[in-house]
ZAVOMI-334591 format. One record per residue (C-alpha): residue number from 1; x, y, z; residue in three letters. Coordinates in steps of 0.05 Angstrom, whole numbers, plus 5000, padded with zeros to 4 digits. Last residue first. Layout:
REM ZAVOMI-334591
NUM X Y Z ALA $
...
This chain:
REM ZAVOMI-334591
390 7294 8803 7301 UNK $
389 7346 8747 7316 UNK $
388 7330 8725 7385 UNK $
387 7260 8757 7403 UNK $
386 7231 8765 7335 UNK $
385 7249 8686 7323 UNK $
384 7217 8664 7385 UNK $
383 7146 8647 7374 UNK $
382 7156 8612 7312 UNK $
381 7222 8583 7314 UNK $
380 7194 8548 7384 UNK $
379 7128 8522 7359 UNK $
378 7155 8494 7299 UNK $
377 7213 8461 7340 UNK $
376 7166 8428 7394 UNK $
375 7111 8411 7334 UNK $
374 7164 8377 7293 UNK $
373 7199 8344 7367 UNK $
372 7152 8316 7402 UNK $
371 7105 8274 7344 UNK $
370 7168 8258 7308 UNK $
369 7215 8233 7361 UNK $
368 7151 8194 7374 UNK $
367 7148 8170 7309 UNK $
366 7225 8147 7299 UNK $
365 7225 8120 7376 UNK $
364 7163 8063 7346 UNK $
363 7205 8055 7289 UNK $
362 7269 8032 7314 UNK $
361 7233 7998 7374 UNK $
360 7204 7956 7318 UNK $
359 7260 7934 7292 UNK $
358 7304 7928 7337 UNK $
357 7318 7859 7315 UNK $
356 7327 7880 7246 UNK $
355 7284 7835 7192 UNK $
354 7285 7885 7142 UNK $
353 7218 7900 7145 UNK $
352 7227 7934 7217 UNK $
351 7294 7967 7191 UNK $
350 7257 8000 7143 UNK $
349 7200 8031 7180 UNK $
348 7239 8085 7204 UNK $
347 7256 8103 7138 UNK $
346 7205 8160 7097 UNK $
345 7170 8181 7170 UNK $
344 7240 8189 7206 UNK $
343 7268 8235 7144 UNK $
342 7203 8275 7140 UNK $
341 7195 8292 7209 UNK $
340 7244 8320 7264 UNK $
339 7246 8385 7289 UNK $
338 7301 8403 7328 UNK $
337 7357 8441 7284 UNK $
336 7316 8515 7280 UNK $
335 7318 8513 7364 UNK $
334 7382 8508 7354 UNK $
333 7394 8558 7301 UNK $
332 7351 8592 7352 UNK $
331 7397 8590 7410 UNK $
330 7460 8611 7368 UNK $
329 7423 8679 7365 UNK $
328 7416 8687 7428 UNK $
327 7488 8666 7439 UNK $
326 7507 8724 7398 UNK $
325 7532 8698 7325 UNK $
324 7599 8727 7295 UNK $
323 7603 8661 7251 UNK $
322 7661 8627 7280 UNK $
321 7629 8586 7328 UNK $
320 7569 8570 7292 UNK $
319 7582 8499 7293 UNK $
318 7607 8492 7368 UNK $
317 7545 8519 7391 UNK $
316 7506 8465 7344 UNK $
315 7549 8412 7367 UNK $
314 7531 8434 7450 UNK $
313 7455 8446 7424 UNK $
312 7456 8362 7392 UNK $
311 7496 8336 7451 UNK $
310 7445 8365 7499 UNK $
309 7388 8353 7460 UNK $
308 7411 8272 7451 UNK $
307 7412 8271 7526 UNK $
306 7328 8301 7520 UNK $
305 7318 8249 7466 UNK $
304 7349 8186 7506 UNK $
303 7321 8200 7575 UNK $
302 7260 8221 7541 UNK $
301 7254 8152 7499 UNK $
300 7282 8112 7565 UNK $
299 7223 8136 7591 UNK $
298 7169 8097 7557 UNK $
297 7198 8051 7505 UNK $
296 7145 8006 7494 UNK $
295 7087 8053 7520 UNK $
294 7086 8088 7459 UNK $
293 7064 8029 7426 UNK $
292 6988 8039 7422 UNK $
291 6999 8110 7398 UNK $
290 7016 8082 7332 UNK $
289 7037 8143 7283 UNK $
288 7036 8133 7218 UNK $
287 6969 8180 7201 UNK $
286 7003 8231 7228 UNK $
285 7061 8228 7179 UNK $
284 6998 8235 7122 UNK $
283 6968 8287 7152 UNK $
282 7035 8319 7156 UNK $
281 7054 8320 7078 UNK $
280 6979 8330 7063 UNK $
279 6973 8386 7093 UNK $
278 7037 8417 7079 UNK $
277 7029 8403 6992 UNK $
276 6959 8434 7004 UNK $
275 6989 8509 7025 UNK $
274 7056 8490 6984 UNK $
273 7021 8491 6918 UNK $
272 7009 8569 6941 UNK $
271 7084 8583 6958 UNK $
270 7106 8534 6893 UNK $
269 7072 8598 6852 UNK $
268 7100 8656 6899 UNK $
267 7165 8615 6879 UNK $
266 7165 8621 6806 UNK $
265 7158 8699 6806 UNK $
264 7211 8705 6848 UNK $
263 7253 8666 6808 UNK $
262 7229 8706 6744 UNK $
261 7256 8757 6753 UNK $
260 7316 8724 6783 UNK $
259 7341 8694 6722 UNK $
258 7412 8679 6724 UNK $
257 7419 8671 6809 UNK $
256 7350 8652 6819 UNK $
255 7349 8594 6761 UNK $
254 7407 8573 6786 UNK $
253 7386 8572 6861 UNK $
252 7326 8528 6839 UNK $
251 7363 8476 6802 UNK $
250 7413 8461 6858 UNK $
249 7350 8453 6898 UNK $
248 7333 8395 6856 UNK $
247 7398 8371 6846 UNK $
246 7423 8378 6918 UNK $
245 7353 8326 6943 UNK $
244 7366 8283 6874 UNK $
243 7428 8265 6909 UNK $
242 7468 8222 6868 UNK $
241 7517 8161 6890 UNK $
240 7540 8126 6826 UNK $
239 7533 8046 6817 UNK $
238 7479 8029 6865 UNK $
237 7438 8098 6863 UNK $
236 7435 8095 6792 UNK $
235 7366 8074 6785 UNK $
234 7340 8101 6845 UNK $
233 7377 8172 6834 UNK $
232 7354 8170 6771 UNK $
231 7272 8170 6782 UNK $
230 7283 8230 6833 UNK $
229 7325 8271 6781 UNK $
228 7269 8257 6735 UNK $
227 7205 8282 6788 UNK $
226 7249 8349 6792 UNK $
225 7263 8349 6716 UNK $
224 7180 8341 6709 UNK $
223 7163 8391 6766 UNK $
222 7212 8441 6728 UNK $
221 7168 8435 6668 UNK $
220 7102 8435 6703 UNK $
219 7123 8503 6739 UNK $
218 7148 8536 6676 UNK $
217 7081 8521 6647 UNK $
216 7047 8552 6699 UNK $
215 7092 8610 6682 UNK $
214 7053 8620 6627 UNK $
213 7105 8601 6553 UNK $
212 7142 8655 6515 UNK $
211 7213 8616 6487 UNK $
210 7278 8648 6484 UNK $
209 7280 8677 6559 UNK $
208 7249 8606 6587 UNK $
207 7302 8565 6543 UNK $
206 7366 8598 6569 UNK $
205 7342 8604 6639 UNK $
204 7325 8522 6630 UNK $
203 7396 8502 6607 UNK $
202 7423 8539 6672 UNK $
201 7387 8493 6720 UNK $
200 7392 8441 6677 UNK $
199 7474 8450 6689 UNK $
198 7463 8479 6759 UNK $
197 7425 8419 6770 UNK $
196 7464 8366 6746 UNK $
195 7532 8394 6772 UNK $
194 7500 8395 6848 UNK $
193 7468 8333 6850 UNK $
192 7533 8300 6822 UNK $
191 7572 8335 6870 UNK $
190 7525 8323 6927 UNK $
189 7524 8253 6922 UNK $
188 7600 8246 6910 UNK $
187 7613 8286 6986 UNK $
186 7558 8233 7017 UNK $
185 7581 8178 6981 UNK $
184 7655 8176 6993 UNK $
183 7650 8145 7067 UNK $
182 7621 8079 7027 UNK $
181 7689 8072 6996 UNK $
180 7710 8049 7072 UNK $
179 7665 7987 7061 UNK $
178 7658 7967 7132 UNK $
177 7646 7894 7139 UNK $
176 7584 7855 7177 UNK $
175 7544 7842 7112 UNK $
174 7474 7856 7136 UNK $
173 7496 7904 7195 UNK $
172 7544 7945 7159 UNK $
171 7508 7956 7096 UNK $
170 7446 7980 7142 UNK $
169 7502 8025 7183 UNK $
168 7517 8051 7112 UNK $
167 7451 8070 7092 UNK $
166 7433 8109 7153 UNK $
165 7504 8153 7148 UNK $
164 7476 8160 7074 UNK $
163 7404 8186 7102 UNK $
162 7435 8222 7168 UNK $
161 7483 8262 7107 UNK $
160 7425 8273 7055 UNK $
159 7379 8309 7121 UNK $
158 7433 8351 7140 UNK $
157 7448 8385 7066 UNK $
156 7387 8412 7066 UNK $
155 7384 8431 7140 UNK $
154 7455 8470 7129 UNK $
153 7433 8504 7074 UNK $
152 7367 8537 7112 UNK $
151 7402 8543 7176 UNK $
150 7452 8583 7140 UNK $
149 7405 8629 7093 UNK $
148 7353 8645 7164 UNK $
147 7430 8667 7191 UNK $
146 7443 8706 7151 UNK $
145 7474 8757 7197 UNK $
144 7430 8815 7163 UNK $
143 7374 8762 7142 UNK $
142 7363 8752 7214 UNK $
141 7287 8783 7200 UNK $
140 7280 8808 7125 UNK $
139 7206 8785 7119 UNK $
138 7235 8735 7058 UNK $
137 7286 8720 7086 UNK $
136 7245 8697 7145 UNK $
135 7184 8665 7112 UNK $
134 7241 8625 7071 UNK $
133 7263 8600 7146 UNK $
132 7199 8581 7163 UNK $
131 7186 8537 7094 UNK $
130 7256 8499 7108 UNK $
129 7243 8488 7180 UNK $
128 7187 8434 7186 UNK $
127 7191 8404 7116 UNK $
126 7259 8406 7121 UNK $
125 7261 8362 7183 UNK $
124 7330 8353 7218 UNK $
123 7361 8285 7211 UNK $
122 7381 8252 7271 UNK $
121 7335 8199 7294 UNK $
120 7347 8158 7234 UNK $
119 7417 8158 7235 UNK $
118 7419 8149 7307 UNK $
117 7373 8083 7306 UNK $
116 7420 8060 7254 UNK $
115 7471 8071 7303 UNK $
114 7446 8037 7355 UNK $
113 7436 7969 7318 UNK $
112 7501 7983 7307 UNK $
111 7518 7981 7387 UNK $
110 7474 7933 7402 UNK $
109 7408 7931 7435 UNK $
108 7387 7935 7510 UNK $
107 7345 7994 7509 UNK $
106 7373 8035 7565 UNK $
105 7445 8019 7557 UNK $
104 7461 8008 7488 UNK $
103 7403 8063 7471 UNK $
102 7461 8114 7493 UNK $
101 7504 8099 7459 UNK $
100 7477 8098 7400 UNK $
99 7435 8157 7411 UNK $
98 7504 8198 7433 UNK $
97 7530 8173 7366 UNK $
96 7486 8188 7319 UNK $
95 7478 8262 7356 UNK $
94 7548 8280 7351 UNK $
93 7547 8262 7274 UNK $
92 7476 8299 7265 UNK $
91 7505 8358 7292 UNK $
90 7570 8351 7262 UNK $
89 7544 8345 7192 UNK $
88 7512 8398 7154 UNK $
87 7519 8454 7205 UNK $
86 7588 8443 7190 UNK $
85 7585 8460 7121 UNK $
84 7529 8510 7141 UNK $
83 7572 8549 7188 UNK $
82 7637 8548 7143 UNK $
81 7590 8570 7078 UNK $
80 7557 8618 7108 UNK $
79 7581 8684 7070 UNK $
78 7576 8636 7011 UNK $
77 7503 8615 7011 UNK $
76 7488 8692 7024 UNK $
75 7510 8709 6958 UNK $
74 7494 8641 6932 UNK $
73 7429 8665 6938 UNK $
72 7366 8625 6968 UNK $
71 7302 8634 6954 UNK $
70 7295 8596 6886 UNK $
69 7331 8540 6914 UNK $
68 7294 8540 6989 UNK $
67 7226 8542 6939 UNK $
66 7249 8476 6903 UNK $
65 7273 8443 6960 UNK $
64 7202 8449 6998 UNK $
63 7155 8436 6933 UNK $
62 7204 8369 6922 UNK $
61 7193 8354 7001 UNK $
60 7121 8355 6983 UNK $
59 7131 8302 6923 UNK $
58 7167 8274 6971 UNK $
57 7115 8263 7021 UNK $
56 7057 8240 6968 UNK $
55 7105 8180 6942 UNK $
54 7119 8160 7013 UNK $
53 7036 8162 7026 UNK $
52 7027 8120 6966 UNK $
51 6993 8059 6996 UNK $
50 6963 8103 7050 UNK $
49 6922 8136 6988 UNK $
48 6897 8062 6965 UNK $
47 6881 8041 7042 UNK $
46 6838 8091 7036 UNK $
45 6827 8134 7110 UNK $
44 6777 8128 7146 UNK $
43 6811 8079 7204 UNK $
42 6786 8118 7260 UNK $
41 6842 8114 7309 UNK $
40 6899 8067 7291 UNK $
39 6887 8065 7211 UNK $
38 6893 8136 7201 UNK $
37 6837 8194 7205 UNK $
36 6847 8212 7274 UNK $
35 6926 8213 7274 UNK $
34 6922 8243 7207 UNK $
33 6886 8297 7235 UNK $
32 6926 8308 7290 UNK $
31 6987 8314 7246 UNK $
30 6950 8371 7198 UNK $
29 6929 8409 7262 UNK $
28 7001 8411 7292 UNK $
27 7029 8424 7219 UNK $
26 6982 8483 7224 UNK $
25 7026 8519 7288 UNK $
24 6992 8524 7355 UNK $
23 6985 8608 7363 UNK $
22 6918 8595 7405 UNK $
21 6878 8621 7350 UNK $
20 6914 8578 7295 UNK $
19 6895 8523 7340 UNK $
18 6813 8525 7317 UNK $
17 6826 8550 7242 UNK $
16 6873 8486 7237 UNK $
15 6831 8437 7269 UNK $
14 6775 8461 7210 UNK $
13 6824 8461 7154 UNK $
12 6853 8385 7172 UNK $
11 6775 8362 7182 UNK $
10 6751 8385 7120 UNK $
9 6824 8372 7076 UNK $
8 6829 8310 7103 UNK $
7 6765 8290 7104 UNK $
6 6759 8307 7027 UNK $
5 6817 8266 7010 UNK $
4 6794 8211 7043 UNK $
3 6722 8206 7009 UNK $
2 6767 8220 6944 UNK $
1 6806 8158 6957 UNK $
């Protein structure tokens, strides 16, 4: 494992210095590298570290949530809250739909089959657009309209919606009934998340100002509630629905909104874990991809992601509707809501080992829609974000 770890970071810092000068974003590099490294190019990579490549990815998407929390005010949460509610969910619901139907037709599978293909497609990467959008808060660009503080809730909450939406098509397939109480998980989930974190969340501020301790010590402590909430949304997750996702960044906002001093402090800490937490996050989603079966799907794939588009800018527009947006401006919440990653790499396999039909098309669309659409969407926020909200 060490071997690997030290091509990674060799070969993932040297791609990185070579696209950076073209203006190709470093989860471009990190991706290719995996692609290289992984077991469908080179095949250098331990078998022991791809083992625990889904444990490595959330404990990156913990480092994400965490900094979003301690970034984001409830200030600004609140003067969003209509856009980001619906930013949350009609998007990804408009989207789940239009993939369904659409793979009916032009991949020959059925309808629910479909929709689990939807569910998966759907979610919006926070690894991709959570860390861009704290870059713009904190640079002060769209932070006037707020709208880096709405894209950044309304991803958040995006990604637990396509995973519940995903769990309940599963239900639906292996049992054939709709369990109606099933609809109640996504609003339950994020008020359990919610009331757990702000309560640690708060429990914490109290301890920090009594007790001196480094703020590296801070960090390990929060890590450890962060890694708990994880652990007891598995183990509960079949009697009470709880997102560990809302707790987590529950906790962070808490800790910005009673002790902001050291809030900011906190997150230029989880800004330098981030620099390795992103490699290895996308090396290892790289590393997934199969370019052998890309030919599987061929077109239908763009037919179906570039119709999906369409639906998914039309639900966006409709979204921010009431927010006092330009239609520049509405353009890069868009272009904020296409990059796919960390949602498609954690499930798309799932289906496939569950004995699903579709299977493996499931998967195969889940890392293409992957490999077009993260470095599409980085590329875009990044090179446009002076020009429509600066």
């Amino acid at each position: 494992m060490i071997l690997s770890l030290s091509l990674i970071i060799l070969l993932g810092l040297s791609l990185n210095a070579i696209l950076l000068k073209v203006k190709i974003p470093s989860l471009i590099a990190y991706m290719i590298t995996g692609l290289i490294l992984g077991p469908y190019v080179l095949d250098m990579l331990d078998p022991s570290l791809m083992n625990i490549s889904s444990e490595l990815r959330k404990i990156a998407l913990i480092v994400i949530l965490l900094r979003a929390g301690l970034t984001l005010d409830l200030k600004d949460l609140k003067s969003v809250g209509r856009g980001a509610i619906l930013l949350s969910f009609l998007p990804a619901t408009l989207e789940i739909g239009a993939i369904a139907f659409l793979s009916y037709f032009f991949l020959k599978i059925s309808l629910i089959e479909g929709l689990i293909l939807g569910s998966v497609v759907a979610a919006v990467s926070p690894a991709v657009v959570v860390p861009r959008m704290i870059n713009l808060i904190e640079k002060k660009i769209g932070t006037e309209k707020r709208i880096p503080q709405m894209v950044l809730a309304g991803t958040s909450l995006d990604d637990i919606y396509a995973v519940v939406m995903f769990t309940l098509f599963i239900q639906i397939y292996q049992t054939d009934t709709v369990n109606v109480l099933s609809f109640l998980t996504f609003p339950i989930s994020l008020i359990t998340g919610s009331v757990s974190g702000l309560i640690l969340g708060y429990l914490l501020t109290r301890i920090f100002k009594r007790y001196q301790m480094r703020d590296k010590i801070k960090v390990l402590i929060i890590f450890g509630i962060a890694f708990l909430f994880d652990f007891i949304e598995n183990a509960i997750s079949n009697t009470i629905p709880f997102s560990s996702l809302i707790g987590i960044m529950a906790l962070g906002l808490t800790i910005l909104k009673f002790y902001p001093l050291l809030a900011e402090r906190l997150t230029q800490k989880f800004s330098k874990i981030w620099v390795f937490s992103e490699m290895i996050l996308f090396v290892m989603i790289g590393a997934i991809v199969n370019i052998s079966v890309i030919a599987d799907v061929g077109i239908n794939f763009i037919i179906i992601l570039l119709l999906a588009m369409i639906i998914r800018f039309g639900a966006v527009i409709i979204s921010t509707a009431r927010q006092n947006l330009f239609f520049k401006e509405r353009l890069f919440v868009f272009f904020a809501y296409l990059p796919k990653a960390t949602v498609q790499a954690a499930i798309g396999a799932i289906p496939l080992t569950l004995g699903i039909p579709s299977g493996e098309i499931i998967l195969v669309i889940s890392v293409l829609a992957i490999f077009v659409t993260a470095p599409l969407g980085a590329i875009l926020i990044d090179q446009t974000h002076n020009r429509l909200i600066g």
